[in-house]
Structure formats: C-alpha cells, structure tokens
C-alpha positions as CSV (number, residue, x, y, z in Angstrom):
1,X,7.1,80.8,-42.5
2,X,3.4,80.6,-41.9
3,X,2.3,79.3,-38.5
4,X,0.4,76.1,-39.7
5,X,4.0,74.9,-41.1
6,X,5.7,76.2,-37.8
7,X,3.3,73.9,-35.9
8,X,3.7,71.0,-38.2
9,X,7.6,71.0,-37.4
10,X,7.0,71.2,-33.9
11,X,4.7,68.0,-33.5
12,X,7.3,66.2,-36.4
13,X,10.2,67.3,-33.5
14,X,8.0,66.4,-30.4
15,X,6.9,63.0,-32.3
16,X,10.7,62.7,-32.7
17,X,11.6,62.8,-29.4
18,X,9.1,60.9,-28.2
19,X,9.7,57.8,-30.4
20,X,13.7,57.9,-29.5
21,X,12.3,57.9,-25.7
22,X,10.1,54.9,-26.6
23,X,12.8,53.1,-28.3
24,X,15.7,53.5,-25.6
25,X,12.9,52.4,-23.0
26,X,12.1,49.3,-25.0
27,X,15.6,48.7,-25.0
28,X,16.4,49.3,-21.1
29,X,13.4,47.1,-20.2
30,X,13.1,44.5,-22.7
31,X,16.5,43.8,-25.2
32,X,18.8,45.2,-21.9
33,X,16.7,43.8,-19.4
34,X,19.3,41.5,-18.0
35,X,22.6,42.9,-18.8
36,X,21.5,46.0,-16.8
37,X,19.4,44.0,-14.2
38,X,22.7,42.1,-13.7
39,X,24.8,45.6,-13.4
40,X,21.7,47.1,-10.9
41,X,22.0,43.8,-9.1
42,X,25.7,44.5,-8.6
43,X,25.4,47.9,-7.5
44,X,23.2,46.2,-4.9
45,X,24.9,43.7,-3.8
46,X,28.2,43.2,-1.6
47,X,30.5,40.1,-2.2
48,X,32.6,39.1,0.8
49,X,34.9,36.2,-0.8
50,X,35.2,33.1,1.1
51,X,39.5,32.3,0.7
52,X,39.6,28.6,0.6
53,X,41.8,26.6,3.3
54,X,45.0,25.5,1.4
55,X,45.3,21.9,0.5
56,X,47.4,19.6,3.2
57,X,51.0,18.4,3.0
58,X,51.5,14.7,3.8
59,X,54.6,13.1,4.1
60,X,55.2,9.3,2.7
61,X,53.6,7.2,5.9
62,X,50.9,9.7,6.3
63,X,51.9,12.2,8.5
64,X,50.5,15.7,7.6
65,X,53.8,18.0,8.2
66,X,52.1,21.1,6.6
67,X,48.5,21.9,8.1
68,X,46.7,24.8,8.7
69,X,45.0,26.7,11.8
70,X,42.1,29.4,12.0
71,X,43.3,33.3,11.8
72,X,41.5,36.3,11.5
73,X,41.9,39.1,9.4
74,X,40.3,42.6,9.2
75,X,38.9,44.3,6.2
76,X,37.2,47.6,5.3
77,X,34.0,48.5,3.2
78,X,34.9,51.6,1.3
79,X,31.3,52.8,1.4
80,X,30.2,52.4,4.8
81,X,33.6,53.6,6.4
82,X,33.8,56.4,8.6
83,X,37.2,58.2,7.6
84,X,36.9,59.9,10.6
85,X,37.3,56.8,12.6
86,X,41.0,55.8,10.3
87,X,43.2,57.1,13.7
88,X,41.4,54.8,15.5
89,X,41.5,51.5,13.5
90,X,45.4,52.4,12.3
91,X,46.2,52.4,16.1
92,X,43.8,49.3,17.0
93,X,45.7,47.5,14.0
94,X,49.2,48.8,14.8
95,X,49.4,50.4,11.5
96,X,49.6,53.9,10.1
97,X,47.1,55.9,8.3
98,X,48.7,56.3,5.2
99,X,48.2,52.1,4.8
100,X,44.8,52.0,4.9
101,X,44.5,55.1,2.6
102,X,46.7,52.9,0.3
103,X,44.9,50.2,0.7
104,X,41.7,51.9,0.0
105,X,42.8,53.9,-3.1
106,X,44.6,50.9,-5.2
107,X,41.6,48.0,-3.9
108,X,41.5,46.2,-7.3
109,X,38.6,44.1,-8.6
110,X,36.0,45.2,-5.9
111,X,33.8,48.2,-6.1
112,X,32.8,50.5,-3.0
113,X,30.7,47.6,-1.5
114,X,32.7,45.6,-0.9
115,X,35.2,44.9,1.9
116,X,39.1,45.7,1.5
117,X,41.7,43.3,3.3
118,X,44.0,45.7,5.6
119,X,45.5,43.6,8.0
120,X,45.3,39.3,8.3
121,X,46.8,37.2,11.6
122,X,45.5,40.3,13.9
123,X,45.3,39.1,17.6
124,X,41.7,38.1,19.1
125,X,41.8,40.3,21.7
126,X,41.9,43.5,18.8
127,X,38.9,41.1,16.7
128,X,36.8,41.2,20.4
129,X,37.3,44.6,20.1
130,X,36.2,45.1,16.8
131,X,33.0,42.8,17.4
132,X,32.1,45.0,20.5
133,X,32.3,47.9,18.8
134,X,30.7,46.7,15.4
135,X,27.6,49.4,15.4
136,X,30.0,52.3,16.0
137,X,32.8,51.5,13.6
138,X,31.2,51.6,10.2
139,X,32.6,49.5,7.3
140,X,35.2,47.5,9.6
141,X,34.9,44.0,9.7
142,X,37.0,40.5,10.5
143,X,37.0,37.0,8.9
144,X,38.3,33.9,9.6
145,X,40.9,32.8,7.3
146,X,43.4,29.8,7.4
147,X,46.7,30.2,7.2
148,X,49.8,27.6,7.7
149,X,50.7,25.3,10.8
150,X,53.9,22.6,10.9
151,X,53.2,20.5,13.3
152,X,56.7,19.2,13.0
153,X,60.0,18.9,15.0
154,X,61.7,19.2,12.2
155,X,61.4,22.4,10.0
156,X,62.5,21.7,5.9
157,X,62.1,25.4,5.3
158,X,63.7,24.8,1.6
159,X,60.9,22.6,0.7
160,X,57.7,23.5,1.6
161,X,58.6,27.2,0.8
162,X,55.7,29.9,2.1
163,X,53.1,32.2,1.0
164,X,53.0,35.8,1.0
165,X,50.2,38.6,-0.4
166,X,50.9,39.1,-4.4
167,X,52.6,41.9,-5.5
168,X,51.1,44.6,-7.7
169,X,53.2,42.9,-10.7
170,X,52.0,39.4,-10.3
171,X,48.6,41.1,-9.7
172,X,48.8,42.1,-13.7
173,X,50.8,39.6,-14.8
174,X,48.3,36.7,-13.6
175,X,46.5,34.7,-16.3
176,X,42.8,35.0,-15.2
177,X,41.5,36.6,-13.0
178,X,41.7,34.2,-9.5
179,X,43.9,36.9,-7.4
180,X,42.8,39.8,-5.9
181,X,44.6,42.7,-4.0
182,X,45.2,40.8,-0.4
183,X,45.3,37.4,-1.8
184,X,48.2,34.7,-0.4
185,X,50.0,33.2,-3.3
186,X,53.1,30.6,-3.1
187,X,56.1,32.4,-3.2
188,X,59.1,29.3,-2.7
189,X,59.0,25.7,-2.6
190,X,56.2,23.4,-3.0
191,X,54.1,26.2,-1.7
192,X,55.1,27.8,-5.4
193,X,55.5,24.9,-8.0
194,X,52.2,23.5,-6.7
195,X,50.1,27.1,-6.1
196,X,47.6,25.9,-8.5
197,X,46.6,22.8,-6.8
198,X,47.0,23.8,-3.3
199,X,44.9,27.3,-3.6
200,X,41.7,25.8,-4.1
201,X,38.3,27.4,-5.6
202,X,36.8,30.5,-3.7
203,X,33.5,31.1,-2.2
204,X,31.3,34.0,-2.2
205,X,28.6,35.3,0.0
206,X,26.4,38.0,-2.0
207,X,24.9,40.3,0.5
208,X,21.9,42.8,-0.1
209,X,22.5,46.5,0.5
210,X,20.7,49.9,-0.1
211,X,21.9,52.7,-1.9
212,X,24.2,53.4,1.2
213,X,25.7,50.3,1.6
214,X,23.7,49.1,4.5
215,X,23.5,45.2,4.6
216,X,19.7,44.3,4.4
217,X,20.3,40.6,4.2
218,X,21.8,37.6,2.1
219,X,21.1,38.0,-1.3
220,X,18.1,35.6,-2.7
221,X,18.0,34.4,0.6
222,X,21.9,32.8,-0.2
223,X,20.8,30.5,-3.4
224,X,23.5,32.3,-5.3
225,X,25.8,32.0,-2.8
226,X,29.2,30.0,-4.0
227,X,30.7,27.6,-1.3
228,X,34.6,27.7,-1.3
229,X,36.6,24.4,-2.4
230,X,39.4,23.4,-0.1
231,X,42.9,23.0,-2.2
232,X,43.7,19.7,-3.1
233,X,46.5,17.7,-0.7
234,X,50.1,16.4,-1.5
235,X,51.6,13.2,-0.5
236,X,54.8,14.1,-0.3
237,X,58.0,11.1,-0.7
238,X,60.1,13.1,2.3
239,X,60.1,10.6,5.5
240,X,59.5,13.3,7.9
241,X,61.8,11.3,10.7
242,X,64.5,10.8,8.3
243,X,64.1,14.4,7.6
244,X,64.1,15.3,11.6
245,X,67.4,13.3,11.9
246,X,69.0,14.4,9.0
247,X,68.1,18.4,10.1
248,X,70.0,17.1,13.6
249,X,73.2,16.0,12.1
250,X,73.1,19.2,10.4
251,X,72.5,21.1,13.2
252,X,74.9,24.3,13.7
253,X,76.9,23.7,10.2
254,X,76.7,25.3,6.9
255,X,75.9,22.7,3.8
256,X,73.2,20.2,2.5
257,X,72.0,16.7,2.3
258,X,69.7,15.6,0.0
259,X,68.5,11.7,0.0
260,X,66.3,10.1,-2.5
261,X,65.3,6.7,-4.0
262,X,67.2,5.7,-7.3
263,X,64.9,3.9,-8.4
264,X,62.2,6.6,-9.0
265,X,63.9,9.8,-7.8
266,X,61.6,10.6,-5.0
267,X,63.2,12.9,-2.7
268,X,63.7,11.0,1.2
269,X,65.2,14.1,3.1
270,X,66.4,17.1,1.9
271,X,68.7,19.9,4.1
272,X,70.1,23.0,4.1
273,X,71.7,24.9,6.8
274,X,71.1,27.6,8.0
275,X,67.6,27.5,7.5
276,X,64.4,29.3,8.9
277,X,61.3,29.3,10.8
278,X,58.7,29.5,8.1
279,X,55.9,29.9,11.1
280,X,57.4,33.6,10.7
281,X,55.7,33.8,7.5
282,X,52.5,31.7,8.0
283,X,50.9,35.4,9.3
284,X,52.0,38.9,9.3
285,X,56.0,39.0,9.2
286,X,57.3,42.4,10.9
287,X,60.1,44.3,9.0
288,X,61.8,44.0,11.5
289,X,61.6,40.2,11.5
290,X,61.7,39.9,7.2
291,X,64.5,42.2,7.1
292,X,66.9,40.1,10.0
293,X,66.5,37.5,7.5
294,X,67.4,38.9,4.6
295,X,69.8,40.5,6.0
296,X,71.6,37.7,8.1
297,X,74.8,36.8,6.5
298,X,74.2,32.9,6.9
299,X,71.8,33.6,4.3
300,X,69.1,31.1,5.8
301,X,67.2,32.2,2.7
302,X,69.5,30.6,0.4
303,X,68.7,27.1,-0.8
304,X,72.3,25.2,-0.7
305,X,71.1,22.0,-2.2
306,X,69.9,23.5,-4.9
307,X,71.7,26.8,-5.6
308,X,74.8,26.6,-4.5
309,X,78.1,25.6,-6.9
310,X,80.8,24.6,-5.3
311,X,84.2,22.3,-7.2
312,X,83.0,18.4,-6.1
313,X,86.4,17.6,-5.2
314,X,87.0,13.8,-5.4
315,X,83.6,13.1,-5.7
316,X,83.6,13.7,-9.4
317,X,85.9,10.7,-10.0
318,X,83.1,8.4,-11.3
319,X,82.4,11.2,-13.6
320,X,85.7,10.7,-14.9
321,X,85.9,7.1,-15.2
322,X,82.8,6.9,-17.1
323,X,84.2,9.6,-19.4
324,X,87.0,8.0,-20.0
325,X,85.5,4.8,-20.9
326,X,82.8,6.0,-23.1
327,X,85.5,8.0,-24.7
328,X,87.5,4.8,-25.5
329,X,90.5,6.5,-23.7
330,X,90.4,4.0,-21.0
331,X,88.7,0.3,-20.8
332,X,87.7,-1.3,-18.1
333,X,90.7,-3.4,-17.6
334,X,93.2,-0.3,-17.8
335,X,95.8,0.6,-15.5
336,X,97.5,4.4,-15.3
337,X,100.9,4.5,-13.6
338,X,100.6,6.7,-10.7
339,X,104.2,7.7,-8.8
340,X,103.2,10.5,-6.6
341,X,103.0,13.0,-8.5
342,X,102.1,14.7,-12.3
343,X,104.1,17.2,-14.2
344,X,103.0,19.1,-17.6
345,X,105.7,21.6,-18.4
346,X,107.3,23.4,-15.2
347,X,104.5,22.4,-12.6
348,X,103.9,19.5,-11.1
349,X,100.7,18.5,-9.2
350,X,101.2,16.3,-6.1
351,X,99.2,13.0,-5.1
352,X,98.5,12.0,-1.4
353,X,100.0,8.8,-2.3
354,X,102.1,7.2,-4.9
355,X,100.3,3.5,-6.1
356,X,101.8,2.4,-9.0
357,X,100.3,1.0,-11.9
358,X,96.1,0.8,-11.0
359,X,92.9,0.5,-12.6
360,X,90.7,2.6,-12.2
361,X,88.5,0.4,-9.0
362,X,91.6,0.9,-7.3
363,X,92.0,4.2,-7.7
364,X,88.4,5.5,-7.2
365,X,89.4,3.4,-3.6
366,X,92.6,4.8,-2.4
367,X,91.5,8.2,-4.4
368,X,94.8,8.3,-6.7
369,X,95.1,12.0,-7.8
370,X,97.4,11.6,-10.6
371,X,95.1,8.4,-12.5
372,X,92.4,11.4,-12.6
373,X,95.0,13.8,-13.4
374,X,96.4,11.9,-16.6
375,X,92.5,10.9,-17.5
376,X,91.3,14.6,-17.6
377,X,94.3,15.8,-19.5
378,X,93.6,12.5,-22.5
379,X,90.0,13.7,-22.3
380,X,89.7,16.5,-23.8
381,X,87.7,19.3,-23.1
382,X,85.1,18.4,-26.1
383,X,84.4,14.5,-24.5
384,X,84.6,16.2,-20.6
385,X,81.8,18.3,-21.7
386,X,80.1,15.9,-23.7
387,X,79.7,13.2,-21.4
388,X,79.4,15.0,-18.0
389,X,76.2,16.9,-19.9
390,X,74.8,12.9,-20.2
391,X,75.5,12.7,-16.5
392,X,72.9,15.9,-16.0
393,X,75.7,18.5,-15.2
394,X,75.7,21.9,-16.6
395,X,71.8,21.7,-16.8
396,X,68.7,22.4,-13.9
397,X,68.0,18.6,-12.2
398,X,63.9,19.9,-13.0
399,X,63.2,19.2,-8.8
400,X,59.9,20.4,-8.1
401,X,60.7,23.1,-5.9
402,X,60.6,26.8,-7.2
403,X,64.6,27.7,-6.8
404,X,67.2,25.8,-8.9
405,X,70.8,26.3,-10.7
406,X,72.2,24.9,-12.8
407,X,76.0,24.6,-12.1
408,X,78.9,25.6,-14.2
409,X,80.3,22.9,-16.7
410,X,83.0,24.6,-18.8
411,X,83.4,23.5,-22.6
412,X,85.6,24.7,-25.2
413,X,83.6,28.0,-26.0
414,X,83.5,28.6,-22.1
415,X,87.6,28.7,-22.0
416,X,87.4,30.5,-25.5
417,X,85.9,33.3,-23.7
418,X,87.4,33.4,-20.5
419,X,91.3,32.9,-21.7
420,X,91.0,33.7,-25.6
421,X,90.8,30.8,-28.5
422,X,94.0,29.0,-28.0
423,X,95.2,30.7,-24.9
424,X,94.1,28.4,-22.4
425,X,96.5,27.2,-19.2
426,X,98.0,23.6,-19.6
427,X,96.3,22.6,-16.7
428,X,93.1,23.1,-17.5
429,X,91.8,19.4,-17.6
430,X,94.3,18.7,-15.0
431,X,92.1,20.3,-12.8
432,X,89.4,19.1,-14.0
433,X,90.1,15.5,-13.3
434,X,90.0,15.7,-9.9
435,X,86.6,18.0,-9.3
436,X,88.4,21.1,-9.4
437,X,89.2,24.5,-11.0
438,X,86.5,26.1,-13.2
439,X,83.6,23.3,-12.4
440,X,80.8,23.9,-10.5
441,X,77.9,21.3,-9.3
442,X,75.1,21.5,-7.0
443,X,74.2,18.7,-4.2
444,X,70.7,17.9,-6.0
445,X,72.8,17.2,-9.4
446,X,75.6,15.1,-7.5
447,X,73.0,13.1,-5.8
448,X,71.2,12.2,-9.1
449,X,74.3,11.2,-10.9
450,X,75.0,9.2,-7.8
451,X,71.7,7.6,-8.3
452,X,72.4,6.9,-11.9
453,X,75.6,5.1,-10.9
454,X,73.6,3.1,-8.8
455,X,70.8,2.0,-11.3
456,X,73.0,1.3,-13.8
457,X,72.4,4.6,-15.8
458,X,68.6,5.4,-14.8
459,X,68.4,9.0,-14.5
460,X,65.4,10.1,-12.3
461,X,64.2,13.7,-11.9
462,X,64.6,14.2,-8.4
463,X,60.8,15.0,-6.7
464,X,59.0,15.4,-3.8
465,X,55.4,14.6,-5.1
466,X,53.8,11.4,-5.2
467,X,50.0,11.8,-5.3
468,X,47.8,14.8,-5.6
469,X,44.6,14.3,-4.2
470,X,41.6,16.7,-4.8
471,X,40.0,17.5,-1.3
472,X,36.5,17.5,-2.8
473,X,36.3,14.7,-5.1
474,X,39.3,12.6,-4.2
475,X,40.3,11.9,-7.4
476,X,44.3,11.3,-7.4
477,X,46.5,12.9,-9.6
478,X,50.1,11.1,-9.8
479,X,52.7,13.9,-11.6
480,X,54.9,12.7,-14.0
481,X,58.5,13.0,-14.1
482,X,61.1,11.9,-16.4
483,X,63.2,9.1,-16.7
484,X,65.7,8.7,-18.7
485,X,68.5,5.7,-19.9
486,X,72.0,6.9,-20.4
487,X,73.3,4.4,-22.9
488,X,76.0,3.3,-21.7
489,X,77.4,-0.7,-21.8
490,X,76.8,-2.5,-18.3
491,X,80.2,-3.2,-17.3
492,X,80.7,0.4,-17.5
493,X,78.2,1.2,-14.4
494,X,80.1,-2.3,-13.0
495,X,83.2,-1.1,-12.7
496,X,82.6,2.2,-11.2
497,X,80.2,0.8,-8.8
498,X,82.9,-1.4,-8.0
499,X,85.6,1.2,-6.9
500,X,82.5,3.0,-5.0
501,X,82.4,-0.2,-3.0
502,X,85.8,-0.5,-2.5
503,X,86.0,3.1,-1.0
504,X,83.8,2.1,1.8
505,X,84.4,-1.5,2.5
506,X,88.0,-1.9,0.9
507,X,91.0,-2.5,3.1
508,X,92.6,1.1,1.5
509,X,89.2,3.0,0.9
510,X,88.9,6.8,1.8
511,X,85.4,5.9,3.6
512,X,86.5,2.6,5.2
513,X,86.0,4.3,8.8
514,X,81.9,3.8,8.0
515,X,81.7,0.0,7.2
516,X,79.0,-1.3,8.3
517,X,78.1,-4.9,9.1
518,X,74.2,-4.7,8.3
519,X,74.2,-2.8,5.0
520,X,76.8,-2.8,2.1
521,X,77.3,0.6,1.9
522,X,79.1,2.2,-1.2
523,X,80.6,5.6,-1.8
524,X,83.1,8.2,-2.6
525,X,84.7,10.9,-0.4
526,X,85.5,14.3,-1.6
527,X,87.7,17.2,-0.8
528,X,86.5,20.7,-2.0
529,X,89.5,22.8,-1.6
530,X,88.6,26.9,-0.6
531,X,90.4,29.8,0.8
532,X,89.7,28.9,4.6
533,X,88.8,25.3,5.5
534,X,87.7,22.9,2.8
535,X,84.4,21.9,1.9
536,X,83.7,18.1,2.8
537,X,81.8,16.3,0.4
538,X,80.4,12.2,-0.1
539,X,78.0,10.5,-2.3
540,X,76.9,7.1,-1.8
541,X,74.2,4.6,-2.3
542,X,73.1,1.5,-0.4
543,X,72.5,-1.2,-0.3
544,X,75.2,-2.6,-2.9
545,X,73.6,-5.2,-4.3
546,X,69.7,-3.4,-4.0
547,X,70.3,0.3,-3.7
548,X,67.1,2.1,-2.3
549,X,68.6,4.8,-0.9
550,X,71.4,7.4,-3.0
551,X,72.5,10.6,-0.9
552,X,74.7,13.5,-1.0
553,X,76.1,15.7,1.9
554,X,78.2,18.6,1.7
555,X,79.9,20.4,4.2
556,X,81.0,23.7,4.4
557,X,84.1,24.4,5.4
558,X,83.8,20.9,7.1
559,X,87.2,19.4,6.2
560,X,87.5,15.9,4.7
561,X,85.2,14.0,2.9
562,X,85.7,11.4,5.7
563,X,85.9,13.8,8.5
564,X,82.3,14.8,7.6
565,X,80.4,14.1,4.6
566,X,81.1,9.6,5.4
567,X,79.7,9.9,8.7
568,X,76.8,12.0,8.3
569,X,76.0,10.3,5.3
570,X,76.6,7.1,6.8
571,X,74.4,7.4,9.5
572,X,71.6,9.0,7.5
573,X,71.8,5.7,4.7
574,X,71.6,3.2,8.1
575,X,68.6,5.3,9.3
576,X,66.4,4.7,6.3
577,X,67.0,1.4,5.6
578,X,66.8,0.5,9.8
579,X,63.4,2.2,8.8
580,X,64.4,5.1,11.0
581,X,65.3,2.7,14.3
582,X,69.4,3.1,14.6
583,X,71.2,6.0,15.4
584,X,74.3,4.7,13.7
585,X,76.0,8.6,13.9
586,X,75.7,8.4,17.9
587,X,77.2,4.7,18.2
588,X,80.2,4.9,15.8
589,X,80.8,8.8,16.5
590,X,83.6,8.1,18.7
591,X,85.0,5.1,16.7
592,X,85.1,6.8,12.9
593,X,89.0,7.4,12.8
594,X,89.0,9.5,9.2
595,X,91.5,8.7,6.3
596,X,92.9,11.7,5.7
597,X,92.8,11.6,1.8
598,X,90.2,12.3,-1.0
C-alpha cells in the first residue's frame, strides 16, 4: 500500500472521529441540554423533605380529640458522614451500629446527598447535643416533625388506630411513589381507612452542594423550593364525653359498647376493653413496650366490637321473629304454646318459665325459650339463613375503621360440611332460635340490626366520618355511606318493636329493672352461655317513639343480660339524650334488682 493511500485513510479515520465527537457534543449541549442539566442539577443538589403535619381529628361539637405536637428526629447524609464517628451517634441515639449501617445500606429513593431518617421522637437534650456539636459531626442532622397528641381523658384506642414507619413490603407494594424509607403511614383505625386524606402533600427544600456534599446554600435562592400541605381534618360523629363515660362504665371488664344514630349510622361511642395507650405509639415504641402488648393475654390489641364472635344469646330473638314472619311461619297475631319445656326425640330443652299460649310481644318480654325454640326448628335452615343475611349477619357491617369480621351465619352447605349432607343433629335450629350453638355475631353487626329494628328496616353503614375538610383550601368533603331498605311490611317492624318495649317497661320484661321515667327506653337482654361465666349481652334503642340513639354492650363473662349489659346500656342511652348531664348508672346502681332470665 503506497503511503499517499495510507495517509488518505488516516485523515478519512481522524475526520471520522472527529465528526462522532462533534455530534455527541451537539447532542450533550444542545438536544440533551436539559435532561442532563436536570441530572447535573441533581447530583448538585440535596433535598431534605418537609413531612407534612397530619390532618386533625374533631369530634361532633368541635373538640379536636386527635392533635399533634412538635418532635424531633435525626437523620444522616450518606456523603458527608464520618463513619468513624457511627460509635458515637449509635450511643448518643441509644442504638446500635449495625442500625444505622442498615439504615444507610437499604435508604430507598434518595441518593448519597441526601439525609437518611435513623431515629424520630429523640429527646432535646440528645438534639442540643447534636446542634453543639454540628461542625464536628459530619452528615448528622435533626428536624422537626409532628407526630400525634390526644388531648383527651378518654382514650378510643380502637378507633383512631396509629401510625407506624412502612414496612419494606408496603414500601413496594405502594401505588406511586409518596413513601419513602422512614415515612409514618396509618397502620389501624381511622389513622388507616383515612391515610390518604390525613397525610397530606410534602415539601421540599433543595439545597446547593459541591462535589463533596458540602451545603453552599438554598438552591435558586429557594424559588424551587415546594412548601408542605398539612393533611386534611376529620369531623368525627363520636361525642367525645359520651365516649369518656361509656370508657368508665367499662372500666376493669372485658367486652364492648358501640352507640350510634339510627337514623344515619354515625357512630356516638364505641368501646372495647382492654384497650391501650396509643401515646405509646405516637413516637418511638421500645420492644420492650410493643412486645408487653402483644404479648399481654387481654389482648388490648384486639378490637371486640368489631372482631370478636360470640353466640348473641337472647338478643337474637327479634331476628327470629322477623324470620318467622317474613317466612309466613308465624303472623303477627300468632301465639306458640309454651309449657316449660321442648322435646325433639330423647332431649328435651328447658325454659326459665312456662307461659302458655303467647305471641310473640310477649314472649320477646318475658324471653320464652321454647316460642324461639319451636320458631327455629319450623324455620328451616334455608329461611334462617336467608333472612338473617337481610339483617346484615354473616357479612362485614363496611365501618370505617381498618379491622372488621364478619361473624359466622351457618346455612345448609355450612352443616353439609361440618356434619356430612344429611347427618346433621336434630337440634340444630333449636339452638339456633335462641342465639345459640354454631352462630356467631359481632357487637357492630348487633347494633346495626338493632338500629334497623328501630327505623323500621333502614339499614345504615355504621361510620365515624362526617366531614372531611381540606386544611389548605377548606373545601368539605362529606363520605358516603350506604343505606339500604329491607322490605319488609310495617307491622312487621311494629310488632317486634313492640315486645322490645315491653322488655324494658312491661310489668314481666327481662330489662324492667332500667325503666326510666324521662325516656321510653326499649330493649332486649341476652344470655351468651360459655364454659366459665356467661357473656351478658343488651341491645336497645331510645327513645320509643323517636329513636336517636341504638346501642349494643357485651360483657364478657359478665353474667345476665340484666346484671350487665341493661344497666350499662341504660345509663349510656340516658347520657346522650340528657346531652351528657345525668349519670343515670351512679343513681340507679344500687336500685337495678336484675331479672334473672334472658
């Protein structure tokens, strides 16, 4: 190859090279001038996000019963932190090394600018450390977040729920990308079925640094800085003295009361013992501390109005009635012979009483076992099923808090299962007349079929929200929850109301001991029977003629429905409507003489 045609290639190569250098510079400075401009920018530039303050919990006269209060936390900045100070910060924060290596190595959506959350609620005196020290320890800073105050004498742990940091799996499992490593997300309760609302917007503050991370100043002099929007605020329904008294009543027993409004299903108080102090997880909860609650066997943790299935006892006699007359096995005008007792085959069930022939007013009143016993066996297991699913049993109530069952309702394919397709006991639907055997309810579905009996078939979802206001542009936001007609004829409601107002104000009624001369109040006692002491139930509504209030208590291993359940009930039904001026539990206590029948 001749040297003139060697030099030719070498300028065609050199030419080459030169015009793909040309080409990738007019592209890096001109056609990728701001997609990397934007990624040099971000190299440059650390973001410390601004966590909004949570939105405020009111309750139904204004009262905020869910606030929050000003805590710090401490975070690190991968690139300015000297590792050889780690001892000294994990024994400043009371952690261990091996945390904030964690922390450091799994910090999601952040690069090496920008700070790491390794410990929140840390004391002032260890943030007054940190501040005098801020030149020597390199990367460690504090913020001021908000985190939760209740202001309350009262405590409704089961309802406002809490907020914890999210887990690695919610972390992926997110839609979006709001969370971050570190990030408080609502874990129970309102805190949870309302996350979205009450978390707000965040803010950022973009901070110049050089190539070392070394802060040289807000970022274009903070005109790209994003201000944080508070979360929006919930007026709650609960009456947060109603809620104080009825947390009283309840105080040192096991069970649950739940109150709301018939008319629209707004929840008015709502108990379950044992409960909690959520302030223990407003901050930094100790294992130690998490780990007593878990581990307590009163399982505070556990939501009794809402999770718990228990037999109703007694109370599920207006379940029966209605059955039966939407069936067409009874009619309103129907009597059953009772005589004391009930035999099918070689057993024979016992009554408390022996009545004669009654309808069925009268026997919701005195509580006639054998009526309900002879009504559950005519039923059927295919109309029992049928009807008590109308009633909203065997099904979740939808309550807007995060934690809900929903019961056991046996049917035909149930039995099938458990005893084999023809195989079943003969007293099956015995059992099932009077609350008992395979059924299982909770308090929040007894106390919305209660409130169905009272509005002549209106069911409400049961709720705590009324309004959701947004903190920055007050716009309101009312939720909507169902309502729902369950078709049956008038005198059907009638005549079942009427037995429930016999029970407290009739001359033989289980409940008679809470009469009260202010308020027509109406009811119906129940017996849940257990291995040790038995389970003391009542449902009720008031007033008669107007209800505004329906309620359920349950007692665990309380005794009678009128040893327990009438009274606290009782007095809980006279609070509201005395808008929360009568203690009607503290004047009667020593006059209620209990009938000793459900």
């Amino acid at each position: 190859m001749s040297l003139e045609i060697r030099r030719n290639i070498l300028i065609g190569v050199t030419l080459s090279i030169a015009l793909v250098l040309i080409l990738r510079l007019i592209q890096l400075q001109l056609l990728g001038q701001e997609e990397y401009g934007m990624e040099s920018r971000r190299n440059s530039i650390k973001t410390v996000t601004i966590v909004p303050a949570r939105g405020l919990m009111y309750d139904r006269n204004g009262v905020i019963v869910v606030d929050n209060k000003p805590a710090y936390l401490v975070s690190i900045t991968p690139s300015q932190f000297d590792t050889l100070q780690k001892g000294e910060i994990a024994s400043l924060l009371e952690i261990d090394q091996q945390v904030i290596d964690s922390l450091l190595k799994s910090a999601k959506g952040t690069h090496r600018f920008n700070p790491v959350l390794i410990k929140r609620d840390v004391d002032f005196k260890v943030i007054s450390y940190i501040a005098e020290n801020q030149d020597r320890l390199n990367g460690v800073d504090f913020q001021v977040e908000a985190i939760r105050l209740y202001p309350n004498d009262f405590r409704a742990s089961h309802i406002f729920g809490y907020t914890k940091e999210i887990s690695p799996k919610m972390l992926e499992e997110q839609v979006g990308d709001y969370y971050k490593q570190g990030d408080l997300v609502g874990k129970k309760g309102l805190e949870k079925t309302y996350e979205e609302y009450l978390r707000g917007e965040k803010g950022y503050e973009l901070i110049s640094v050089d190539v070392k991370g070394r802060e040289m100043g807000a970022y274009n002099d903070g005109k790209d800085d994003i201000e944080p929007v508070n979360g929006s605020d919930l007026i709650l329904s609960l009456d947060g003295e109603l809620q104080s008294y009825a947390e009283k009543l309840m105080a040192g027993k096991r069970g649950a009361i739940i109150a709301v409004d018939p008319r629209n299903g707004e929840v008015l108080c709502m108990v379950s013992k044992p409960d909690f102090d959520l302030s223990l997880f407003a901050g930094s909860t100790s294992a130690a501390e998490l780990n007593a609650i878990v581990n307590d066997p009163a399982k505070p943790l556990f939501n009794r109005v809402t999770l718990t299935t228990y037999p109703p006892g007694s109370t599920w006699k207006m379940m029966m009635g209605l059955a039966g007359l939407a069936s067409g096995k009874i009619t309103t005008k129907s009597t059953i012979f009772c005589g004391g007792s009930f035999s099918l085959g070689s057993y024979t069930w016992q009554d408390h009483g022996s009545y004669g022939s009654i309808p069925l007013p009268k026997a919701l009143e005195v509580s006639s076992n054998v009526f309900f016993y002879k009504l559950g066996y005519n039923l059927g297991i295919d109309d029992f099923h049928k009807y008590c699913t109308m009633l909203g049993f065997g099904q979740k109530t939808g309550i807007d808090i995060s934690e809900e069952g929903q019961g056991r309702l046996p049917s035909r394919e149930y039995y099938n299962k458990i005893f084999g397709d023809g195989k079943w006991p003969g007293g099956v639907m015995v059992n099932l007349g009077i609350g008992q055997g395979e059924l299982g309810v909770t308090p929040v579905q007894m106390v919305a079929y209660t409130a169905a009996i009272a509005m002549n078939g209106l069911y409400c979802q049961p709720h705590f929200v009324a309004k959701i206001i947004n903190s920055n542009t007050g716009e309101v936001t009312i939720p909507e929850f169902y309502k729902r007609d369950i078709d049956f004829p008038d005198e059907y409601w009638e005549v079942v109301k009427k037995g429930m107002y016999l029970v407290v104000n009739g001359a033989s009624g289980t409940a008679r001991g809470i009469k009260n001369e202010d308020y027509i109040l109406a009811g119906k006692t129940g017996t849940a029977q257990t291995q040790g002491n038995n389970h003391s139930w009542f449902v009720g509504f008031a007033p008669f003629d107007d209800p505004k209030i329906a309620i359920c208590v349950l007692g665990e291993n309380a005794g009678w429905g009128s040893q327990f359940g009438a009274p606290v009930a009782a007095a809980i039904m006279i609070r509201y409507l005395s808008n929360n001026s009568v203690d009607m539990f503290n004047q009667n206590e020593s006059k209620i003489t209990p009938v000793i029948q459900d």
